[in-house]
C-alpha positions in Angstrom: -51.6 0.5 -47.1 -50.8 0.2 -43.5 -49.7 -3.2 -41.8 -53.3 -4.4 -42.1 -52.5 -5.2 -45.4 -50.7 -8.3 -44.2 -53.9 -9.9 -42.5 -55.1 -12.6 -44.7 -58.6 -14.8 -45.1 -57.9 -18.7 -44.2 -60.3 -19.7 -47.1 -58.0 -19.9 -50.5 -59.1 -21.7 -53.7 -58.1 -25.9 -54.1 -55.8 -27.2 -56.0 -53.4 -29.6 -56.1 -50.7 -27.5 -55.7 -48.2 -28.1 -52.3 -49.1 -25.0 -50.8 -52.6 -24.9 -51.2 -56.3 -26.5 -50.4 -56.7 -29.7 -50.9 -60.2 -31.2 -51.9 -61.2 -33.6 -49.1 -61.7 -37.4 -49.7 -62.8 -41.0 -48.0 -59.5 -40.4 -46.5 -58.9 -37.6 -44.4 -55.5 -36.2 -45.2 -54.4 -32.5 -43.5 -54.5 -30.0 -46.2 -51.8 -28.1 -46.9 -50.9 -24.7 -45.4 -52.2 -21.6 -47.4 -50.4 -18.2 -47.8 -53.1 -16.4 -46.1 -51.7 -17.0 -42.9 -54.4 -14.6 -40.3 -52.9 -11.7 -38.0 -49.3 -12.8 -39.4 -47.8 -9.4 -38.4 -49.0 -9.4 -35.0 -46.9 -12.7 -34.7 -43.6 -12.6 -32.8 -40.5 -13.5 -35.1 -40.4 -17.0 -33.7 -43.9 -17.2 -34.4 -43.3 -15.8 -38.0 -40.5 -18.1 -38.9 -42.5 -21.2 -37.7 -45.6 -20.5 -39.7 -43.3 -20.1 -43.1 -41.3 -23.4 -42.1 -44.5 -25.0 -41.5 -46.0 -23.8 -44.7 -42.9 -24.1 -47.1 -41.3 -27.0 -45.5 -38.1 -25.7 -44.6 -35.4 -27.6 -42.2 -34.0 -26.1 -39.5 -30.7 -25.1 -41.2 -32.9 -22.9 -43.2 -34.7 -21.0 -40.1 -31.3 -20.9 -38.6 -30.4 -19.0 -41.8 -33.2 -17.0 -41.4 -32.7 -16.2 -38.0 -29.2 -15.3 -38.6 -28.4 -11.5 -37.5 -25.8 -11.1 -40.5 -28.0 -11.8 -43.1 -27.1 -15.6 -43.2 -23.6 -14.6 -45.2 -20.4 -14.8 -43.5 -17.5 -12.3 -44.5 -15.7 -15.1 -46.0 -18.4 -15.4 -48.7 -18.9 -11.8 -49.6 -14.9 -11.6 -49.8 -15.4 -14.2 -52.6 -18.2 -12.5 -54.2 -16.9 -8.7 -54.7 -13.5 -6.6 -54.7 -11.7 -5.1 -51.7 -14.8 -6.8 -49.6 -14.7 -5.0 -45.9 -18.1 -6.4 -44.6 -21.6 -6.8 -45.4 -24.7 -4.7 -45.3 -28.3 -6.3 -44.6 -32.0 -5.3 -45.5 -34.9 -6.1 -44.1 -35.9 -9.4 -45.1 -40.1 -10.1 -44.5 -42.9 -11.5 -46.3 -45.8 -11.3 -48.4 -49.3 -13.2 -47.7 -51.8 -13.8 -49.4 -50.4 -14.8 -52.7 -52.1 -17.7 -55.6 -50.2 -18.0 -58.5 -51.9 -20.2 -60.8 -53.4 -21.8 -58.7 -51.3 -22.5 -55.7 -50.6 -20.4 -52.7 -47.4 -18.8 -52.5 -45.6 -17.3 -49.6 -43.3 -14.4 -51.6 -40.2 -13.3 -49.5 -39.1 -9.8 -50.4 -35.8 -7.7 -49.3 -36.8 -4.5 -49.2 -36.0 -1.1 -46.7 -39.0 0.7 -47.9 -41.7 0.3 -45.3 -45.4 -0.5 -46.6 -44.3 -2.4 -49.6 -44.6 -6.2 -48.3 -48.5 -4.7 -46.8 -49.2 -3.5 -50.0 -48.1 -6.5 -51.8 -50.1 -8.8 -48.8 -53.3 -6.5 -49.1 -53.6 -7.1 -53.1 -53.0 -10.5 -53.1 -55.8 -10.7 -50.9 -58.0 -8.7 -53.4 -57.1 -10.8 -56.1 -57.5 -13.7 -53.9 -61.1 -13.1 -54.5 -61.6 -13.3 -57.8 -59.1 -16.6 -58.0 -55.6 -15.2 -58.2 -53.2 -14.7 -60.6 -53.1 -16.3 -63.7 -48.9 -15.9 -65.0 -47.2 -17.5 -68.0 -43.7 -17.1 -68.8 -42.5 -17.3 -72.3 -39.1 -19.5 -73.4 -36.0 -18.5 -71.7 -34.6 -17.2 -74.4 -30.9 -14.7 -74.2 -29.9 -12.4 -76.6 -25.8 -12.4 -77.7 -24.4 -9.0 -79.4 -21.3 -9.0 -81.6 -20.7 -5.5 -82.5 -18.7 -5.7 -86.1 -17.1 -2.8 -87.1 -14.9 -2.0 -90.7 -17.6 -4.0 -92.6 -17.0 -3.4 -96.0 -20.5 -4.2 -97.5 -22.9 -4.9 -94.5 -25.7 -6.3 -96.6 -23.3 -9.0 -98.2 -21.4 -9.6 -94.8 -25.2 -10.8 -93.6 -26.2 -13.1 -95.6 -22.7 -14.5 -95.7 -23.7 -15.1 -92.2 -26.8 -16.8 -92.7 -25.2 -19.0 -95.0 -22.5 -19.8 -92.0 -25.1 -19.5 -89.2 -24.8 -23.9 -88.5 -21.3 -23.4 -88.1 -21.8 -20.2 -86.0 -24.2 -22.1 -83.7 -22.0 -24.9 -83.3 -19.3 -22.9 -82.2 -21.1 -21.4 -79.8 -22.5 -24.1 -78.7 -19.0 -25.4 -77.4 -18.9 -23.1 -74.9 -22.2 -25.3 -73.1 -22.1 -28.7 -73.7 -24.9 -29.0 -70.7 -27.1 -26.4 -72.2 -26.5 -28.7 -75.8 -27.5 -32.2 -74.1 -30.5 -30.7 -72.5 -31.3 -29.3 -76.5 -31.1 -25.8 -75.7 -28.1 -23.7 -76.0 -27.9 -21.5 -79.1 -30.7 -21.7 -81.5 -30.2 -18.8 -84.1 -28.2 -16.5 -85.4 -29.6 -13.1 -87.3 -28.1 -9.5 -88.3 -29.5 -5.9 -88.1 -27.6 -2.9 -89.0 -27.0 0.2 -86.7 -26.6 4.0 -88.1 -24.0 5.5 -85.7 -22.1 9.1 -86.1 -18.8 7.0 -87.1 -20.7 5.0 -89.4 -22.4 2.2 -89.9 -22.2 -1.1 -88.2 -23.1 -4.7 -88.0 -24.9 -6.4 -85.2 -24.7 -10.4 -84.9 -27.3 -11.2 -82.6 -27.3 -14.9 -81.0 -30.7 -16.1 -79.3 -29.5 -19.0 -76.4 -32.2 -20.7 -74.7 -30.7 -20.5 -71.2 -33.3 -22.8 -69.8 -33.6 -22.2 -66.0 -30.3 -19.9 -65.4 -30.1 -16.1 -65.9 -27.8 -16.8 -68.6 -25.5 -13.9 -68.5 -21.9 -15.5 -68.1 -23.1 -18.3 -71.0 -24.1 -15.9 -73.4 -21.2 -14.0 -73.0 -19.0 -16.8 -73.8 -21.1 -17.5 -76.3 -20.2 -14.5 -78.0 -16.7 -14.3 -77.2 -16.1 -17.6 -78.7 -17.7 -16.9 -82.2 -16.5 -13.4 -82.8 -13.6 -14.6 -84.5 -15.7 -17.1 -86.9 -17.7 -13.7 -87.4 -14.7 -11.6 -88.6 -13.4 -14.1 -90.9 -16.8 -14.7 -92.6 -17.5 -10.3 -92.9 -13.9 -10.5 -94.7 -12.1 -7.1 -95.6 -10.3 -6.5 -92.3 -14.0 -6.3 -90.1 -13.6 -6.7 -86.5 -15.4 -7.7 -83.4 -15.7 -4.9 -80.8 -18.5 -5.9 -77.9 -19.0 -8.9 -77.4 -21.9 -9.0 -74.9 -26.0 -10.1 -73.6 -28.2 -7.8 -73.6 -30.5 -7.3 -70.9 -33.1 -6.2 -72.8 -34.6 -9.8 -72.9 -37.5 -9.3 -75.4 -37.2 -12.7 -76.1 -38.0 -13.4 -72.6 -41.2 -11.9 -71.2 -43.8 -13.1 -68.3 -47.1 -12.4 -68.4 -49.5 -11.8 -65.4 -53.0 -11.4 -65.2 -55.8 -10.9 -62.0 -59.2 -10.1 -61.5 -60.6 -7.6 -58.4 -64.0 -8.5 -57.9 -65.7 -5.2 -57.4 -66.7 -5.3 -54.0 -63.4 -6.0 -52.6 -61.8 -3.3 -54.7 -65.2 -1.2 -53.3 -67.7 -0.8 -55.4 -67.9 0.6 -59.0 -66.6 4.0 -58.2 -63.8 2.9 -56.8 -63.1 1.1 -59.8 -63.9 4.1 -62.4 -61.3 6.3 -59.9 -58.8 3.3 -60.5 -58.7 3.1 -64.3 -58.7 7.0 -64.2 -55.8 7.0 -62.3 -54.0 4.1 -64.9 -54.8 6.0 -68.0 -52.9 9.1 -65.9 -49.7 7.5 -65.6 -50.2 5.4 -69.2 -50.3 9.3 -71.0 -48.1 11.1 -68.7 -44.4 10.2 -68.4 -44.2 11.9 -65.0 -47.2 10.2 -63.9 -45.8 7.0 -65.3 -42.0 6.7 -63.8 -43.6 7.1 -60.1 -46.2 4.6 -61.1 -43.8 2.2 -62.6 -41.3 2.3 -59.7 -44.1 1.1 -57.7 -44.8 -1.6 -59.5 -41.0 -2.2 -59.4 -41.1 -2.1 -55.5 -42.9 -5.6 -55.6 -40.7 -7.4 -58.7 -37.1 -6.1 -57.2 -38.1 -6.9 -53.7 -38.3 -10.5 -54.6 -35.6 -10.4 -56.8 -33.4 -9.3 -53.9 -34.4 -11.9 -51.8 -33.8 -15.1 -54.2 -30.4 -13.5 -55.4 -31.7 -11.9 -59.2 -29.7 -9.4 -60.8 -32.4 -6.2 -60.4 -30.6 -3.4 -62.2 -30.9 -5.9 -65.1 -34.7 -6.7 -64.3 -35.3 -2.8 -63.6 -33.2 -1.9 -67.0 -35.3 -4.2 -69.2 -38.7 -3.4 -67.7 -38.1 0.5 -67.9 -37.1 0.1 -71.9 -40.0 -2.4 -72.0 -42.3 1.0 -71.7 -40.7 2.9 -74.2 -41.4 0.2 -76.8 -44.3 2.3 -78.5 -42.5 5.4 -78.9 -43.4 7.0 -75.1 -42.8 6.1 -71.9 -45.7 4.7 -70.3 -47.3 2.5 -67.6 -45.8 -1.5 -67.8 -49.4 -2.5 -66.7 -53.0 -2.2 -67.8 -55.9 -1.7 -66.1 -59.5 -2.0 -67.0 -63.1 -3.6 -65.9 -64.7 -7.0 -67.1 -68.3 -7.2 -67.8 -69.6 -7.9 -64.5 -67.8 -4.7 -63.8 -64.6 -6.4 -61.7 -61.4 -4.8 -62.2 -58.9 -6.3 -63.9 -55.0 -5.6 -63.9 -52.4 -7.4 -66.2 -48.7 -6.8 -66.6 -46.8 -8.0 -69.0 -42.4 -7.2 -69.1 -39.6 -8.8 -69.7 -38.1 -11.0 -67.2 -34.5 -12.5 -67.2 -34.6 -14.5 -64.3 -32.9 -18.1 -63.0 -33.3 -20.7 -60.3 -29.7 -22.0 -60.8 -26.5 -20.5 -60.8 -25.1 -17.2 -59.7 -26.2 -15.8 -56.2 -28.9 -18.3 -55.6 -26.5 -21.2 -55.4 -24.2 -18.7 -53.2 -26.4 -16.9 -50.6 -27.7 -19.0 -48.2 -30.1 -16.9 -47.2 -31.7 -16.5 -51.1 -31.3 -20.8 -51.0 -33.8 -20.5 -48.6 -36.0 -17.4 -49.7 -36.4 -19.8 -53.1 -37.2 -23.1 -50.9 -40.0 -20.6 -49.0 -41.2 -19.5 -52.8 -41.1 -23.4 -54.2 -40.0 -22.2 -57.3 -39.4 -24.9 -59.6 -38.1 -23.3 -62.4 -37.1 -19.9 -63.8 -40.6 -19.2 -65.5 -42.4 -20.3 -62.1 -40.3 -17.6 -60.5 -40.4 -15.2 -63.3 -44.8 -15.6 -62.9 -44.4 -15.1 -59.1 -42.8 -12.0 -59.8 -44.4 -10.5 -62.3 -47.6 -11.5 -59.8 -46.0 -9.4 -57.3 -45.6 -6.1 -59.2 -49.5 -6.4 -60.3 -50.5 -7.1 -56.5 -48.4 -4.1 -55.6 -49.4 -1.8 -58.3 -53.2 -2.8 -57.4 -52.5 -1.8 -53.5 -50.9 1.8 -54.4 -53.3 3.0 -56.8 -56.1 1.9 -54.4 -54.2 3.7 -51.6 -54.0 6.8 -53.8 -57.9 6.3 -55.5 -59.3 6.2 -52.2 -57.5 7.8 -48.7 -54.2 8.5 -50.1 -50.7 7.3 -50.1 -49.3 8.8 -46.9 -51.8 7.0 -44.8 -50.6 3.4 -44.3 -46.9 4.7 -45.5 -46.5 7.7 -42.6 -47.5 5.0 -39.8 -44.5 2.8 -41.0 -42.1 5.4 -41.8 -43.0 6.7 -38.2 -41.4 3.3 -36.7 -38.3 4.5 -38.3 -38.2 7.1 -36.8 -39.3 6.2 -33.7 -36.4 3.9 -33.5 -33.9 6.0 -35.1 -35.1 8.5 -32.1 -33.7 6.2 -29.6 -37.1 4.0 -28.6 -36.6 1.0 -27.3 -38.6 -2.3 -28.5 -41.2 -1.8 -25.7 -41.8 2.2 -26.2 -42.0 2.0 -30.4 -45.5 1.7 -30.5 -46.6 4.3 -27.7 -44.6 6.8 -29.6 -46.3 5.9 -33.1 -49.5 6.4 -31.3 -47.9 9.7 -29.9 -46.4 11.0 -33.6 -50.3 9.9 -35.7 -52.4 11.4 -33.2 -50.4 14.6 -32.9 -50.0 14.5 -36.9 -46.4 15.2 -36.1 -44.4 12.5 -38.1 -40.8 13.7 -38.1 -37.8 13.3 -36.8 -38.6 16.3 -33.8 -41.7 14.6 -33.4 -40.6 11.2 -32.6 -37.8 12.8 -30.0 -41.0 14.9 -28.1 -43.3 11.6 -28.3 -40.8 9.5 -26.8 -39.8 11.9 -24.3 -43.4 11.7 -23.0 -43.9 8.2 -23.5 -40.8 8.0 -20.9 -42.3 10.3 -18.2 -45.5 7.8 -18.1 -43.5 5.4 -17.4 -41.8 6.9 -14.8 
């Protein structure tokens, strides 16, 4: 998975979509830019940032952003956005090739300090490239609402009592958004379950908000703050509302995310037996399964860093997600077609928005979601979810076939190459140095560059 992985064909499938292939007609138009832009890592930055302006359309305020040192957010901001603020921290902010979501080619920015991960997620977008790219769905945004009600007398009574309120219930909550209510989402049900605690049992009022195209989290708790009251009165006999809170287990919210590896690209039917070996490892072992999941969470949190997401809540949901038969195990499947392709499909939940929160904040995720042209929360949820597949493809691969520590040691040697002292003109001599020597630690980048230096002298 080394930085090859980022090279991408120039051929990509038509469509209609902006950032894709156009068909040709009596008219010539100039067909728009595709994700597969060739050699892009051996482009300087200027170079870089003028082929995604070029292909996602972006003004120059946006590449100014980009281009920004700080990270494109002033200390001001950050002051605004967190407690006892004294600065900011940036990440590495690059971007993955190569991509087709549905049809149209995507250029996925990702924030990530891990090097390989935006190769790995170029190189299998490639591979699925092939056999047409991925084919995503996101389901309703729907948001799940917990009021925790405790000192219920008779729990069984208290819910149906419930259900018999449940209009009123809705229209409370629905106060709380009259935007959500004019667009005809908002809150949409109300239902109970009972939890068996140590202190007892207790009632759970669970409201289900379609959030439309925000995350949803600051709407469904008001939500629930507002109508725990209404809740205690109607559970009678002294009950009381404890939590009042989402839950980021977003069930009710899942994306969907399907490609197919055409067989020589993935190379050749052993490669592909290897591959599906390798799956059913981490779908039966659980120790297996957490490295193989935080893979495919290397992709999906990458990209939710960069267009502002809340990832502890993404990585919270997905990680539950493959508990949900009993065991943990892998949150994507692998397996071969009939003509013997490979074919890879995730499917998690994903609790995602394009407005609202850090997205409207950041300038620098503003222009990370103008480079994705993300419409709407399930278009970003499907680019995403596309992401995690594309990675999970490109690690297996790596580990099916040469190994993991191929691609990854050359990039971690940069690292330490830099953090040795080289200077932008001696990084790659000592890389070359560190591989050849098979010495790729922090000693051997300080001898390399001490005899890069003396053939320079």
């Amino acid at each position: 998975m080394g930085r090859e992985g980022e090279e991408g064909s120039a051929d990509s499938p038509s469509s209609s979509a902006s950032l894709s292939s156009s068909s040709s007609s009596s008219t010539t138009t100039a067909s728009p830019p595709s994700s597969a832009i060739p050699r892009f890592f051996e482009k300087t930055r200027d170079e870089r940032l003028g082929a995604i302006s070029d292909a996602a359309g972006l003004g120059a305020g946006d590449a100014e952003t980009l281009r920004d040192a700080s990270g494109g957010l002033a200390f001001e901001q950050a002051d605004n956005m967190v407690e006892n603020a004294i600065g900011t921290f940036a990440t590495p902010l690059g971007v993955a090739t190569n991509f087709v979501v549905n049809g149209r080619d995507v250029l996925v920015p990702m924030v990530i300090e891990e090097p390989s991960v935006i190769a790995a997620a170029s190189k299998g977008a490639k591979a699925a490239r092939g056999g047409g790219g991925f084919r995503a769905a996101a389901s309703d945004a729907y948001s799940i609402g917990q009021i925790q009600l405790l000192d219920v007398a008779d729990a069984d009574a208290a819910a149906r009592s419930i259900s018999e309120r449940s209009k009123d219930i809705i229209a409370l909550a629905n106060t709380k958004s009259p935007t959500l209510s004019r667009m005809g989402r908002g809150a949409k049900e109300v239902s109970c379950r009972t939890v068996d605690a140590p202190s007892g049992r207790m009632l759970v009022a669970e409201l289900l908000i379609d959030v439309g195209d925000a995350m949803g989290a600051n709407v469904t708790n008001s939500m629930c703050e507002a109508v725990a009251p209404l809740l205690e009165d109607v559970c009678g006999g002294g009950a009381r509302a404890l939590l009042r809170i989402l839950s980021n287990y977003s069930t009710r919210r899942t994306v969907r995310a399907q490609a197919t590896f055409p067989q020589g690209v993935v190379g050749g039917p052993g490669v592909v037996g290897d591959m599906i070996s390798a799956f059913e490892f981490a779908d039966c072992d659980v120790y297996r399964a957490v490295t193989h999941n935080k893979g495919v969470m290397n992709g999906i949190i990458a990209v939710a860093n960069a267009t502002g997401q809340d990832g502890r809540a993404i990585e919270a949901a997905a990680h539950a997600y493959a508990c949900r038969t009993g065991r943990y195990r892998s949150i994507t499947q692998w397996d071969r077609n009939g003509a013997g392709d490979l074919v890879g499909t995730i499917e998690l939940p994903m609790s995602v928005g394009v407005v609202g929160g850090v997205v409207n904040i950041h300038p620098v995720a503003r222009a990370c979601m103008r480079i994705l042209g993300a419409g709407s929360a399930g278009e970003l949820a499907c680019i995403m979810a596309s992401a995690g597949l594309a990675q999970n493809y490109a690690a297996m691969r790596a580990l099916a076939t040469d190994g993991i520590q191929k691609g990854h040691m050359r990039l971690h040697a940069r690292n330490l190459a830099v953090a040795a002292g080289a200077g932008p003109d001696e990084v790659d001599g000592v890389v070359r140095r560190m591989v050849s020597k098979g010495a790729v630690s922090v000693q051997g980048a300080r001898d390399a560059l001490g005899l890069e230096r003396q053939t320079q002298e």
